[in-house]
C-alpha positions in Angstrom: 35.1 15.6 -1.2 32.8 17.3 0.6 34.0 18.0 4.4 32.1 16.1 7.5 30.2 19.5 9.8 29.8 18.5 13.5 28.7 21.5 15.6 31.3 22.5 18.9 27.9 21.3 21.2 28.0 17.3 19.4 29.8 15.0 20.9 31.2 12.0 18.6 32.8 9.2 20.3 35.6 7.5 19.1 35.5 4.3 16.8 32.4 5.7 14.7 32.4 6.2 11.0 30.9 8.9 9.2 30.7 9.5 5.8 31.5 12.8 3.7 29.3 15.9 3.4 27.2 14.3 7.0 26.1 17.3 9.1 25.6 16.2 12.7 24.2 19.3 14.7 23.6 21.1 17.8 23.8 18.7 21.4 23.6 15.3 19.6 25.8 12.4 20.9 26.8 9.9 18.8 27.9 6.7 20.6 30.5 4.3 20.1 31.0 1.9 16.2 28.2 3.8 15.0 28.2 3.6 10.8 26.7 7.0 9.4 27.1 7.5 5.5 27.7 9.9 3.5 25.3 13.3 3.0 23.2 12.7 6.3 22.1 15.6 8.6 21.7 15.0 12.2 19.6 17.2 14.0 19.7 18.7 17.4 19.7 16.7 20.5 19.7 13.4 18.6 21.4 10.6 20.2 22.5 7.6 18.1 23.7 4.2 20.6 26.4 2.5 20.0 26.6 -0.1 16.9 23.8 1.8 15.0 23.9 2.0 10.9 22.4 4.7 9.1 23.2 4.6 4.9 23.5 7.4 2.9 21.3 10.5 3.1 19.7 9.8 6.4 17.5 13.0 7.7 17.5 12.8 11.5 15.1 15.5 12.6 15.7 17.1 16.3 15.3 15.5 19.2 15.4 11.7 17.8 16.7 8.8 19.6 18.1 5.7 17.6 19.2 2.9 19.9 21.5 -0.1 19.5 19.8 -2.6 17.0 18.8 -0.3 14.5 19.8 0.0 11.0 18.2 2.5 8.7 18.9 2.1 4.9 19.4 5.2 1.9 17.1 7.7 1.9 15.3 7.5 5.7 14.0 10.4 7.0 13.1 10.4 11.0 11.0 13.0 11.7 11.2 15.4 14.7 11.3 13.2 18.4 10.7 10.2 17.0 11.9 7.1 18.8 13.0 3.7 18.5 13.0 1.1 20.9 15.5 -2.1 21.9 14.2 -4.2 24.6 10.5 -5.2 25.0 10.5 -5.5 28.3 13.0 -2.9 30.2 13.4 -2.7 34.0 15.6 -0.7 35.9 16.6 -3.6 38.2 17.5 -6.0 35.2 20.2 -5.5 32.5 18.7 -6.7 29.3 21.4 -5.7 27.1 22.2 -8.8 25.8 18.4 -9.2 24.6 18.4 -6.2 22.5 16.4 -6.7 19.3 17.1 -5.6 16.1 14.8 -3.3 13.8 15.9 -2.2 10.2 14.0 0.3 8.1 14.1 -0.2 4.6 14.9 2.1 1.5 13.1 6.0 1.6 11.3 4.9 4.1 9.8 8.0 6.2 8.6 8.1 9.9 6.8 10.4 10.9 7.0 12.9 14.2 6.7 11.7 17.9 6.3 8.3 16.1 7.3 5.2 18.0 8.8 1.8 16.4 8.7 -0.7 19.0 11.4 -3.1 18.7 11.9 -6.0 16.4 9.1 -4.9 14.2 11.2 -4.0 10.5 9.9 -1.1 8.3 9.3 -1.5 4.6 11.5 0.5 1.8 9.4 3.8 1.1 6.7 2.6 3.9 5.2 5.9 5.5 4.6 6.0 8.9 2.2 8.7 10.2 2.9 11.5 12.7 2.4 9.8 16.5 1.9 6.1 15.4 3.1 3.3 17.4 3.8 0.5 15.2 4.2 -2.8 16.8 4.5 -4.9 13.9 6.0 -5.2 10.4 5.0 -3.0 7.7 5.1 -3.6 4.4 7.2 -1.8 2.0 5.2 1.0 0.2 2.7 1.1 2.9 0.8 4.0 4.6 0.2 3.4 8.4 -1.0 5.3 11.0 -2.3 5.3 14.4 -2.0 3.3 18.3 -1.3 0.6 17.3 -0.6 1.6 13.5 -2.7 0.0 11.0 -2.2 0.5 7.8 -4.7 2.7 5.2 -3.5 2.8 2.2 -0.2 2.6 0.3 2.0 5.3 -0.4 3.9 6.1 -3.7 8.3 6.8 -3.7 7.9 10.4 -3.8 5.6 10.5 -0.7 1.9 10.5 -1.9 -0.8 8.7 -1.1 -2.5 6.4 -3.7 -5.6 6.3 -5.0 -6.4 3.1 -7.2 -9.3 3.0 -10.5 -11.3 0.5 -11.5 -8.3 -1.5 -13.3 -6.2 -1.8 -9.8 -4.0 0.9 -11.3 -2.2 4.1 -9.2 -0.1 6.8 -10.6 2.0 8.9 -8.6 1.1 12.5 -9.1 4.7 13.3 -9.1 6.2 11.1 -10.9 4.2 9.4 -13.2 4.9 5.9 -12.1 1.8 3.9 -11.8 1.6 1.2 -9.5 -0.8 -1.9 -9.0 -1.2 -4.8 -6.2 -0.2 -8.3 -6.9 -0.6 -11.0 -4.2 -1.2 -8.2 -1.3 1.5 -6.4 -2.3 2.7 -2.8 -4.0 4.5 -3.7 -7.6 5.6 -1.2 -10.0 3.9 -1.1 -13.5 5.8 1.2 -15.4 
């Protein structure tokens, strides 16, 4: 079993479960029943709300925050100040906390730095969202968006590359081989 690392600066409050071999790093607070798996790294100054879910393998990048609603499966990377979002319509006057809305980003999913996920809007598995976009609306899985208000360009492979289709409707992944084709509007693996 490999040990849990939180740096003297972190503070982790109590109730919160965090899974073996997680790093959580310099000035990063991590609320109340948060659920943070096994072989994450936290960056510095990250702050995770209380009731957040991150799976296994999570790469929080510095200066992130993750509010209450969010649930980010295996394999999501959060790039550097990124943010999400819980309310759509915060005051300071009103307490909206019992309106929060819930976001969940799917499988290897990336996001990409300063990028903002307005709430309520769920992120595909291995979707790529681009450096400073603002998505305010679903994305589908495998998708490559980018942008104010993100729009999506292309589709993106598992390991991270962009695709480019021939004249069949066939992509392969320079990485990994797998070649990849639309059906119905949608990403499906070929072989």
């Amino acid at each position: 079993m490999e040990a849990v690392f939180i740096h003297p600066t972190a503070v982790v409050d109590e109730g919160c479960s965090i899974g073996e071999g997680t790093k959580i790093w310099h000035f990063s607070h991590i609320m109340p029943d948060c659920l943070i798996g096994a072989q994450c790294n936290i960056g510095q100054n990250v702050v995770i709300s209380p009731g957040v879910i991150l799976g296994n393998n999570v790469k929080v990048q510095n200066n992130v925050s993750i509010y209450t609603g969010v649930t980010c499966a295996d394999d999501v990377f959060l790039g550097p100040s990124m943010v999400f979002t819980n309310v759509i319509n915060p005051r300071s006057a009103i307490n909206r906390r019992s309106q929060y809305e819930k976001t969940s980003v799917g499988k290897g999913a990336s996001i990409g730095a300063n990028a903002t996920i307005v709430c309520g809007n769920d992120i595909g598995e291995y979707a790529f969202i681009g450096a400073g976009a603002v998505v305010t609306k679903d994305v589908p899985p495998f998708a490559l968006v980018v942008g104010n208000p993100a729009r999506q360009v292309g589709w993106i492979s598992e390991y991270g590359h962009r695709l480019v289709f021939d004249q069949n409707g066939l992509a392969t992944c320079p990485e990994s081989g797998m070649t990849y084709g639309l059906k119905n509007g949608k990403l499906v693996t070929i072989a």
